[in-house]
C-alpha positions as CSV (number, residue, x, y, z in Angstrom):
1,X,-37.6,-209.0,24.9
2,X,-35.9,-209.5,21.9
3,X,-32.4,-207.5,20.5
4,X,-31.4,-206.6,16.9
5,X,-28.6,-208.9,15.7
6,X,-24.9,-207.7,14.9
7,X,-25.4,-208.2,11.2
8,X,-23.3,-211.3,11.1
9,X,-24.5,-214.9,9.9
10,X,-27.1,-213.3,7.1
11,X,-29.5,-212.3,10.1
12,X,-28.7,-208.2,8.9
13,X,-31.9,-206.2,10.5
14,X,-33.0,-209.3,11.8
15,X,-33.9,-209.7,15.7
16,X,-32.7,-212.6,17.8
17,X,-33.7,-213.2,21.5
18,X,-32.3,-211.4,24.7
19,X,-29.4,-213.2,26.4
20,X,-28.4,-212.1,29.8
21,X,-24.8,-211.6,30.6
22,X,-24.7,-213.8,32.9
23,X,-25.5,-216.4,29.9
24,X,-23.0,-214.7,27.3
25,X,-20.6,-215.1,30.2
26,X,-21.6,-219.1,31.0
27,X,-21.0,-219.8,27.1
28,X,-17.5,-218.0,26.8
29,X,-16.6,-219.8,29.7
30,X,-17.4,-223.0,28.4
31,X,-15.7,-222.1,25.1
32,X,-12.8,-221.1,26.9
33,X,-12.2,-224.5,29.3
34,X,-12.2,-226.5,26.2
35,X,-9.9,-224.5,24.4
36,X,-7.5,-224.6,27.0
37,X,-8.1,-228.5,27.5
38,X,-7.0,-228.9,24.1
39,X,-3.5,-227.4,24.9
40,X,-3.6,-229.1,28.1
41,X,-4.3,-225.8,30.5
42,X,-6.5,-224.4,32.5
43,X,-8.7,-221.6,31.9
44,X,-7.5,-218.6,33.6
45,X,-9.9,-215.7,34.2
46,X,-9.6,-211.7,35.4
47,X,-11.3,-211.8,38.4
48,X,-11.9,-208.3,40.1
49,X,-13.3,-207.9,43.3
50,X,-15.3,-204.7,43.6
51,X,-14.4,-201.7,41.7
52,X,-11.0,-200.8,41.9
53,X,-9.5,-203.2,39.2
54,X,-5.8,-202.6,39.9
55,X,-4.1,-202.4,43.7
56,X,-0.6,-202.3,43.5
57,X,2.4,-200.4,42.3
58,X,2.3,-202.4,38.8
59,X,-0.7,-202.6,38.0
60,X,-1.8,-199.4,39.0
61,X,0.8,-198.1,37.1
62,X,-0.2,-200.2,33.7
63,X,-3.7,-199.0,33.9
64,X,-2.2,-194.9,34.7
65,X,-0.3,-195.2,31.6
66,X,-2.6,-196.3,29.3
67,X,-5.1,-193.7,30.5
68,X,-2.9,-190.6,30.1
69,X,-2.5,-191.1,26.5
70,X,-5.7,-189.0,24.5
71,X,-5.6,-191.5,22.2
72,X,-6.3,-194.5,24.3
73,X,-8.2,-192.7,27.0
74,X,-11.8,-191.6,25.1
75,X,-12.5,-195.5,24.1
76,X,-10.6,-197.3,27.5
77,X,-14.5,-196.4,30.0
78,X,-16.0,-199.4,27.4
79,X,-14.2,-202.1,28.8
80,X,-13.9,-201.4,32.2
81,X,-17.2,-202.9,33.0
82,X,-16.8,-205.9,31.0
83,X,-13.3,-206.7,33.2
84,X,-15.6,-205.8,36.4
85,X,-18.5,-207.8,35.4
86,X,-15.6,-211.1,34.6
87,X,-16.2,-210.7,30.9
88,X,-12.8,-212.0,30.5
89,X,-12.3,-215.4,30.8
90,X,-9.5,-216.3,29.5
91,X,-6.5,-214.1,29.5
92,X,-2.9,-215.2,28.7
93,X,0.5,-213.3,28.6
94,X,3.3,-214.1,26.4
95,X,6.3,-212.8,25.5
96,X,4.8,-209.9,23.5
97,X,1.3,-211.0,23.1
98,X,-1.5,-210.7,24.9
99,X,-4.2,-213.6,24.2
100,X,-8.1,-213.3,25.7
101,X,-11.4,-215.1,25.4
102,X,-13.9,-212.3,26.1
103,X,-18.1,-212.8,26.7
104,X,-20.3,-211.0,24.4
105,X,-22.6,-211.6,21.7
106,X,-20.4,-214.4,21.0
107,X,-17.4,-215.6,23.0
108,X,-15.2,-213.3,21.4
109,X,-10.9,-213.9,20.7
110,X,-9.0,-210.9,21.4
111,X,-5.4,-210.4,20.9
112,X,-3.0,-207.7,22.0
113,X,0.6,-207.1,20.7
114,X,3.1,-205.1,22.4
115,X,7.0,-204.5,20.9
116,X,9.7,-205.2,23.0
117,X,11.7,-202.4,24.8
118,X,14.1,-201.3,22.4
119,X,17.5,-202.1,23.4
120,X,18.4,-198.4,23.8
121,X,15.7,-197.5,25.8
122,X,16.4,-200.8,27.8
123,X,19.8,-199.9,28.5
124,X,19.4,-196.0,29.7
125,X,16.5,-197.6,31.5
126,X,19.1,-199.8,33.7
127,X,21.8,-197.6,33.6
128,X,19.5,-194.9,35.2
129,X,18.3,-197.1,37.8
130,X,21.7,-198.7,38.6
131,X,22.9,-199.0,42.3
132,X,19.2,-198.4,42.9
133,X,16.8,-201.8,43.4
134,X,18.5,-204.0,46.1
135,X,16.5,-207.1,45.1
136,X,14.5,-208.9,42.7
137,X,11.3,-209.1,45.5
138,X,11.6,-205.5,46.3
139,X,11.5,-204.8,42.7
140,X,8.5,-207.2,42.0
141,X,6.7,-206.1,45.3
142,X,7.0,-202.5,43.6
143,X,9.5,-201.3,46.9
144,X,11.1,-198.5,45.2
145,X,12.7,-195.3,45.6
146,X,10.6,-192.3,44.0
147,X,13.2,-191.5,41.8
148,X,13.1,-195.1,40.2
149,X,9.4,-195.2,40.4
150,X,9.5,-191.9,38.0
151,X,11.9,-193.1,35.9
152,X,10.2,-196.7,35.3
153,X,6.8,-194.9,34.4
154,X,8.4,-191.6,32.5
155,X,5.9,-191.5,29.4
156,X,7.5,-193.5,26.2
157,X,10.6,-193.7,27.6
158,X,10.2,-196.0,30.2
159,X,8.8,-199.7,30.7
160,X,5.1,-199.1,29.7
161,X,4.2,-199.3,26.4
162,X,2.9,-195.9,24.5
163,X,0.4,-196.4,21.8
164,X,2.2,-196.7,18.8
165,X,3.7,-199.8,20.6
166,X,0.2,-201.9,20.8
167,X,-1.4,-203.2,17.9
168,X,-4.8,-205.2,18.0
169,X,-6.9,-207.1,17.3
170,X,-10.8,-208.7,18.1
171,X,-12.7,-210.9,16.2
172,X,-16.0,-209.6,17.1
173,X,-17.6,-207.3,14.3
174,X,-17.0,-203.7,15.9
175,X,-15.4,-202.0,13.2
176,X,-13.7,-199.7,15.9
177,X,-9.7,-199.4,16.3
178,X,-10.4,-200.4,19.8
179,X,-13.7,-202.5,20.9
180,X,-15.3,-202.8,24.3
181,X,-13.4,-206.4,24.2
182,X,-10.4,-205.0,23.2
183,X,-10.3,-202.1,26.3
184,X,-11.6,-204.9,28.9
185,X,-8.7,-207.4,28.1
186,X,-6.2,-204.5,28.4
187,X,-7.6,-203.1,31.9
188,X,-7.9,-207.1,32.5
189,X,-4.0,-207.0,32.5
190,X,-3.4,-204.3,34.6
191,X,-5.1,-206.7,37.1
192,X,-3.4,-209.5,36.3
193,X,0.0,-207.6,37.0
194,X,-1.1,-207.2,40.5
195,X,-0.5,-211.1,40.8
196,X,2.3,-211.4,38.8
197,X,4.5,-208.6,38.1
198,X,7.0,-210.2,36.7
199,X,4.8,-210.9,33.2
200,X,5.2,-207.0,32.3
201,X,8.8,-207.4,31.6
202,X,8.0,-211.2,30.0
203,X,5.4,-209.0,28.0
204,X,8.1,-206.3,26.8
205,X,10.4,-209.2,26.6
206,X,13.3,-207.7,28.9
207,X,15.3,-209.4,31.7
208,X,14.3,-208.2,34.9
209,X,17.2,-209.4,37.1
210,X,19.4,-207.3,34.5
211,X,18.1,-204.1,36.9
212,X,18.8,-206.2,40.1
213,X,22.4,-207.1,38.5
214,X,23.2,-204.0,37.5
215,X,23.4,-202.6,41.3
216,X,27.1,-202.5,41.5
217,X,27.5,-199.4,39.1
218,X,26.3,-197.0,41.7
219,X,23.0,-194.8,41.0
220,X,22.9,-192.1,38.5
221,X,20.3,-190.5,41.0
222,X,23.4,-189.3,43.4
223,X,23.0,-186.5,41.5
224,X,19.6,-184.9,41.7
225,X,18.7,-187.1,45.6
226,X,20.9,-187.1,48.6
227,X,22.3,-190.8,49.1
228,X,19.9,-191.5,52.6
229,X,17.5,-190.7,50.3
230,X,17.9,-192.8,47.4
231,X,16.7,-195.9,48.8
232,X,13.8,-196.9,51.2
233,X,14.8,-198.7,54.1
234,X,12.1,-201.5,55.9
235,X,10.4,-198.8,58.0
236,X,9.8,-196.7,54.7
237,X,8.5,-199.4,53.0
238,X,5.7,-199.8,55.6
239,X,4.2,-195.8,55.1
240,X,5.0,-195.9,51.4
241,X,2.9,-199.3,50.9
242,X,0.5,-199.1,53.8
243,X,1.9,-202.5,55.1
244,X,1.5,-202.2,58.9
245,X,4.5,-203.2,60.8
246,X,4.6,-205.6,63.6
247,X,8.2,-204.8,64.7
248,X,7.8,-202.0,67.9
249,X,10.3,-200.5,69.8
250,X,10.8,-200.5,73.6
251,X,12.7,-197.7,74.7
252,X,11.8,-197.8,78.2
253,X,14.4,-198.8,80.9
254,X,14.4,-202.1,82.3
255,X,12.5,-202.7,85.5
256,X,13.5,-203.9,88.8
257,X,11.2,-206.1,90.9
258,X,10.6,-204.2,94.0
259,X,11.1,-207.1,96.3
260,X,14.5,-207.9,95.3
261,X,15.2,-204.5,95.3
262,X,14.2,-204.2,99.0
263,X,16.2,-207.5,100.1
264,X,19.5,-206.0,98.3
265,X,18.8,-203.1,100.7
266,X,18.8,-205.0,103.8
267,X,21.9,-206.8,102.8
268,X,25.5,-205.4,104.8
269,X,27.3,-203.4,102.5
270,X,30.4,-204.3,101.4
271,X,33.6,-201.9,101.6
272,X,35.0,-201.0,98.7
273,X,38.7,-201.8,97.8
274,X,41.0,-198.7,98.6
275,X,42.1,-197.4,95.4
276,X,44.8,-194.8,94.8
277,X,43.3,-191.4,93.6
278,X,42.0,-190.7,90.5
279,X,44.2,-188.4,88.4
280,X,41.3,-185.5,87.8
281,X,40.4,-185.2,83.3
282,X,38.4,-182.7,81.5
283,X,34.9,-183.8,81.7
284,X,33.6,-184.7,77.9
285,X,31.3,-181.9,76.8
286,X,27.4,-182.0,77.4
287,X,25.6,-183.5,74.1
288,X,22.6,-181.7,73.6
289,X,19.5,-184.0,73.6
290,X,18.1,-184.9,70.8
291,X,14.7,-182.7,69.7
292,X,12.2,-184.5,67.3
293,X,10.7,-181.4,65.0
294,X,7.7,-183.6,64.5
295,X,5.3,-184.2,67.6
296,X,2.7,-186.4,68.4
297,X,-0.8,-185.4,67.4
298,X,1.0,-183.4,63.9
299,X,-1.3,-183.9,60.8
300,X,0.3,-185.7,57.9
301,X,-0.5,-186.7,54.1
302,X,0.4,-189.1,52.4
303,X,2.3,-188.4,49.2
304,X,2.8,-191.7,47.3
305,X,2.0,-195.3,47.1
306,X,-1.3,-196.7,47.4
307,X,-3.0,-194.7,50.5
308,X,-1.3,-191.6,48.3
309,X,-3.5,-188.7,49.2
310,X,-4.7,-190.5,52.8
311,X,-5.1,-187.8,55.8
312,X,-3.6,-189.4,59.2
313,X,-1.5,-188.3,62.3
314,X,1.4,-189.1,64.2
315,X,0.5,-191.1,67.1
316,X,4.1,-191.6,69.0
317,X,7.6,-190.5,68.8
318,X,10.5,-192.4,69.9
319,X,14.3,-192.0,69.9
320,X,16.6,-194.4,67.6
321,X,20.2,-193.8,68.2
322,X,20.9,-190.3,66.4
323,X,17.3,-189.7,64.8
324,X,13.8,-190.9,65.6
325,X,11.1,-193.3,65.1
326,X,7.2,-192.1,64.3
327,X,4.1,-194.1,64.3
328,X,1.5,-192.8,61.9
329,X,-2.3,-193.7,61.8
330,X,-4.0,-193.4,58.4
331,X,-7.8,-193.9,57.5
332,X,-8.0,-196.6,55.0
333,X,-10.6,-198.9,53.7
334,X,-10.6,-201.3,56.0
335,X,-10.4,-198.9,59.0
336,X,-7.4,-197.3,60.4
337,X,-3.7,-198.7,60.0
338,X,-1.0,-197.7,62.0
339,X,3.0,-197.6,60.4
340,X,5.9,-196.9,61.7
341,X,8.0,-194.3,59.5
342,X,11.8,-192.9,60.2
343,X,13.0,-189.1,60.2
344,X,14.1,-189.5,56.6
345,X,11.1,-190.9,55.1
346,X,8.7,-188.9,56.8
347,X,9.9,-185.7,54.8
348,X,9.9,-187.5,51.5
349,X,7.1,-189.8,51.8
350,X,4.8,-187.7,54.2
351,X,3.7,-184.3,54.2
352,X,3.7,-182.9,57.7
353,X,1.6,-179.8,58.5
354,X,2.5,-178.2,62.6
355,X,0.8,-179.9,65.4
């Protein structure tokens, strides 16, 4: 079978042979390992297992932004089966550049340029979220409060780039703003953001301890969220993220052996000391016991985080000083998961229909 050339290298109308992607993909490889022995690295691929190219709260949120923008959107479908197929295999982040080798005709050099965050922008960006990330893991693990998950992704205004803040550029002969190369190597970092999340803010060339330091100036969501709810605590974190929990919680009484028991009985009681009277007191008044308005077996959906949209259903209740404790079963992928959620979150994270 034979294919008509790209017009490139005087062959214009010509036909050259078939090569298989698999072959476009062995040569760009090769290409791309001796490049990177020259400057003494490594090649480092996009590897994407199955179809879902991004997993987690960064990189799902790279590849959201770039697809809500009309601009972007109509020309972004071309790549994502070159980042699937491991078309890219070579792809490097830098303080505001993004460098690939990408298979195709030819191994193919794309590179990506994104501006910084201006400093304005930067600022109101930590000034908002102040008092609001407790740590740099929870902020790299993507363990964060709704209102600072909004407010990182708010369109143009927050960490993501918009359009008008990319430029770039491919060295294959598409004439097109935005190649099939181009699109793959920007969906390709999107993935690699679920492995390192700390290279979008090397990428937009911001400080991301700067949010972690800025903690001490209180949150300018007190406003607009009530203060229990304006930060996850570790049992949120487990129905927000799908993590299952291995901490449970034992609110049964402790046992007695039988035996012993029965011994104690046999024993000869022992008389109590006299003691004078006591003077009679008011007897405290009766606390009310504490009624969960959730109950096992109640529906629930989730409403965020990466099982956003999963059907499940409360599978236990259990006491924890003044609130209580729920363990929620969710379909997912792999099969079911169970996570243990608190009062608070379960109204903010969960939806919960009546038993």
């Amino acid at each position: 079978m034979a294919r008509r050339t790209s017009g490139r290298g005087g062959n214009d109308g010509g036909w050259g042979p078939y090569v298989s992607v698999a072959e476009k993909r062995a040569k760009a490889t090769r290409e791309a390992a001796k490049q990177a022995k020259k400057r003494g690295e490594t090649p480092s691929p996009v590897v994407i297992e199955g179809r879902t190219i991004a997993r987690t709260f960064w990189g799902e949120a790279w590849c959201e932004n770039l697809e809500r923008y009309s601009d972007l959107a109509n020309r972004l479908p071309r790549g994502r089966a070159y980042v699937r197929n491991g078309s890219v295999v070579d792809l490097r982040v830098l303080p505001g550049e993004v460098t690939a080798l990408v298979a195709g005709s030819e191994p193919y050099r794309v590179v990506v340029r994104i501006e910084p965050v201006p400093d304005h922008r930067w600022r109101a960006l930590r000034d908002d979220c102040a008092g609001a990330v407790d740590s740099l893991v929870e902020l790299l693990q993507g363990r964060l409060s709704k209102a600072v998950m909004e407010r990182v992704c708010r369109q143009r205004v927050g960490l993501f780039p918009a359009p008008a803040e990319i430029s770039m550029r491919c060295s294959c002969p598409d004439g097109a703003t935005m190649c099939k190369h181009v699109a793959a190597v920007l969906y390709g970092i999107g993935a690699r953001l679920d492995e390192q999340p700390e290279l979008l803010f090397r990428l937009r060339r911001v400080d991301e301890t700067e949010l972690v330091a800025h903690a001490a100036g209180g949150t300018a969501f007190d406003a607009r969220v009530p203060a229990a709810a304006n930060r996850l605590e570790d049992d949120d974190l487990s129905g927000l993220f799908g993590v299952e929990m291995a901490e449970t919680i034992d609110t049964a009484p402790p046992r007695t052996p039988v035996r012993a028991a029965a011994k104690r009985s046999r024993r000869a009681p022992v008389p109590a000391p006299e003691t004078p009277p006591a003077t009679p007191t008011r007897p405290p008044p009766a606390t009310p016991p504490l009624s969960s308005d959730v109950a096992k077996g109640s529906p629930v959906r989730m409403l965020a985080g990466v099982h956003a949209g999963r059907s499940g259903r409360v599978t236990w209740v259990k006491p924890r000083g003044d609130r209580f404790t729920y363990g929620v079963t969710v379909e997912t992928g792999a099969g079911k998961a169970t996570t243990q959620v608190s009062s608070s979150s379960l109204g903010r994270m969960w939806e919960v229909a009546p038993a």
